[in-house]
N, C-alpha and C positions, 0 to 999 in steps of 0.2 A: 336268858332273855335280856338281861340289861347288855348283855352285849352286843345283840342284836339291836335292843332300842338306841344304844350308844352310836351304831353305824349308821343305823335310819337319820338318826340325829346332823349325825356328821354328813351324810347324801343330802338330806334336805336342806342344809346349811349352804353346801357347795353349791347345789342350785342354784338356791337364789341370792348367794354374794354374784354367781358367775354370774346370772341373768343382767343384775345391776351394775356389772361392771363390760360385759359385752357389749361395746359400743361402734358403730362406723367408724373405721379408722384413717386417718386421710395419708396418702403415700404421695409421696414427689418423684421424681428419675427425673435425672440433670442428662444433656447432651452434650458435648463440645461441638462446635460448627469452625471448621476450621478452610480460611478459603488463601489459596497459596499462587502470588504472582509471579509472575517472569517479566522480565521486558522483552518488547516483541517489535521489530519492524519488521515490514513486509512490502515491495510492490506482490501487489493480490492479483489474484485470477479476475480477469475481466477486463483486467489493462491491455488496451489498445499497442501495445509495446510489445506487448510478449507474445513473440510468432507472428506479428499482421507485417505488412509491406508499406510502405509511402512510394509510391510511383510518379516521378516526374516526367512528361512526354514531351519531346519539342519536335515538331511535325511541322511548323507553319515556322514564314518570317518573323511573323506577328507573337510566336512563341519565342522567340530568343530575344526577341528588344521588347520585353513586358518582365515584371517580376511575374514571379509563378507561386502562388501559398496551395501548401496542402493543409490544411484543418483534420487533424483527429481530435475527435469527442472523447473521452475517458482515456487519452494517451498513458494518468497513468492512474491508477489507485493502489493508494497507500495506507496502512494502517500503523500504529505505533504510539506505544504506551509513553513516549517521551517526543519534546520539539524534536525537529530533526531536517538537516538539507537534503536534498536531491541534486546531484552531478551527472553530467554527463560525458561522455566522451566517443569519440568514436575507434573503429576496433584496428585502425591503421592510417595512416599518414594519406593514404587514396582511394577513393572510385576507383575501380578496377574491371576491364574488360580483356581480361590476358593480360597481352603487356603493354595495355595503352592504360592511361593512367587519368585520372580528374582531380584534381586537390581536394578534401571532406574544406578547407575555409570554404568554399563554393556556398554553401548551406549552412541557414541562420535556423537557429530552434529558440522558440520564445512563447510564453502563455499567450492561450489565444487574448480576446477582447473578452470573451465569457469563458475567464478561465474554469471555473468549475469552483469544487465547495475546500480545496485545497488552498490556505492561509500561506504570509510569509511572504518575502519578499522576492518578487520575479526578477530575473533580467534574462537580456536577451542575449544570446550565446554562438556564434562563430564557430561551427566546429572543428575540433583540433581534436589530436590524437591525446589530447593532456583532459584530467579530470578538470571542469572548471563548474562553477556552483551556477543551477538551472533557477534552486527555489533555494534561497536561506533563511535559517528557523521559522520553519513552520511548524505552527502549534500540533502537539497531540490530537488525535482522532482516530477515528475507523471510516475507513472505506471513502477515505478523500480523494478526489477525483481531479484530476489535470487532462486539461484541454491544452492541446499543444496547436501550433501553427510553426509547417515546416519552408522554408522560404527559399529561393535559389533567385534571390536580384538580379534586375535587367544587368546591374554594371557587371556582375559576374558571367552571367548567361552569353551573352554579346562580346567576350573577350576572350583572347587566348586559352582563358582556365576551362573553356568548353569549346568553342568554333576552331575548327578546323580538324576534332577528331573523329578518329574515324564512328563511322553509325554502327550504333551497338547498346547494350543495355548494360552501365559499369555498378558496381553493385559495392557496397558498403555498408558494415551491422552499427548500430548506434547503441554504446551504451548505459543505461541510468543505473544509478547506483542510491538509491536511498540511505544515509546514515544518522541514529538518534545521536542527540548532542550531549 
């Protein structure tokens, strides 16, 4: 029997040390968050540039001794984790209607008067088959947008480098080239 009362002893003991010692335990778990960049430039979908046309028509007198602006709206939007310029150039030395020819100088590219929300310094640009700079550093952002106005001058329109060829529609790609600095 004291052996028995000895174990009673020892149960009833463990009980209530364990009771007094069973308490709410507080636990933590840690996570890591780990977020990982690239640099990124982009002209983005929704640019007026990619796939659309500028169509200049000269039907009247009054159309060849006038300059002629075309205005695209969001000509171009850019994204880009760093400053960055925008070039342009054209995809060959001519307008081309077979083998009659128009010079691309013929045609000015320049920010409109509301250029849009795209920073950096504008100028106006004469095109040439050479890359030459549309917009330099312009600051970082998303989804910056460039208004272009595409221009062919009376003194251009009205001379040689258009009158006298033949009627026809000559066609030449323009193209931007966004690059971070």
């Amino acid at each position: 029997m004291t052996k028995q009362f000895a174990i009673a002893a020892l149960t009833i003991g463990a009980i209530v040390l364990g009771t007094n010692n069973a308490k709410a335990q507080n636990t933590t778990a840690t996570t890591t968050v780990n977020i990982t960049l690239n640099d990124v430039i982009s002209i983005d979908a929704g640019s007026a540039a990619i796939g659309n046309t500028v169509d200049f028509n000269y039907v009247t007198a009054a159309d060849y001794n006038s300059d002629q602006t075309i205005n695209k709206a969001n000509s171009l939007k850019v994204t880009s984790t760093k400053n960055f310029n925008v070039k342009v150039k054209a995809g060959g030395a001519n307008f081309m209607n077979g083998v009659n020819l128009i010079p691309v100088n013929v045609l000015t590219i320049k920010a409109a008067t509301a250029a849009g929300t795209m920073g950096g310094t504008k100028s106006a640009v004469v095109l040439s088959a050479a890359d030459q700079t549309l917009v330099a550093n312009a600051p970082l952002g998303s989804a910056l947008t460039l208004n272009l106005d595409y221009t062919i001058p009376a003194v251009k329109s009205s001379s040689s480098d258009i009158l006298g060829k033949p009627a026809g529609t000559y066609t030449q790609t323009v193209i931007y080239t966004a690059t971070a600095l």
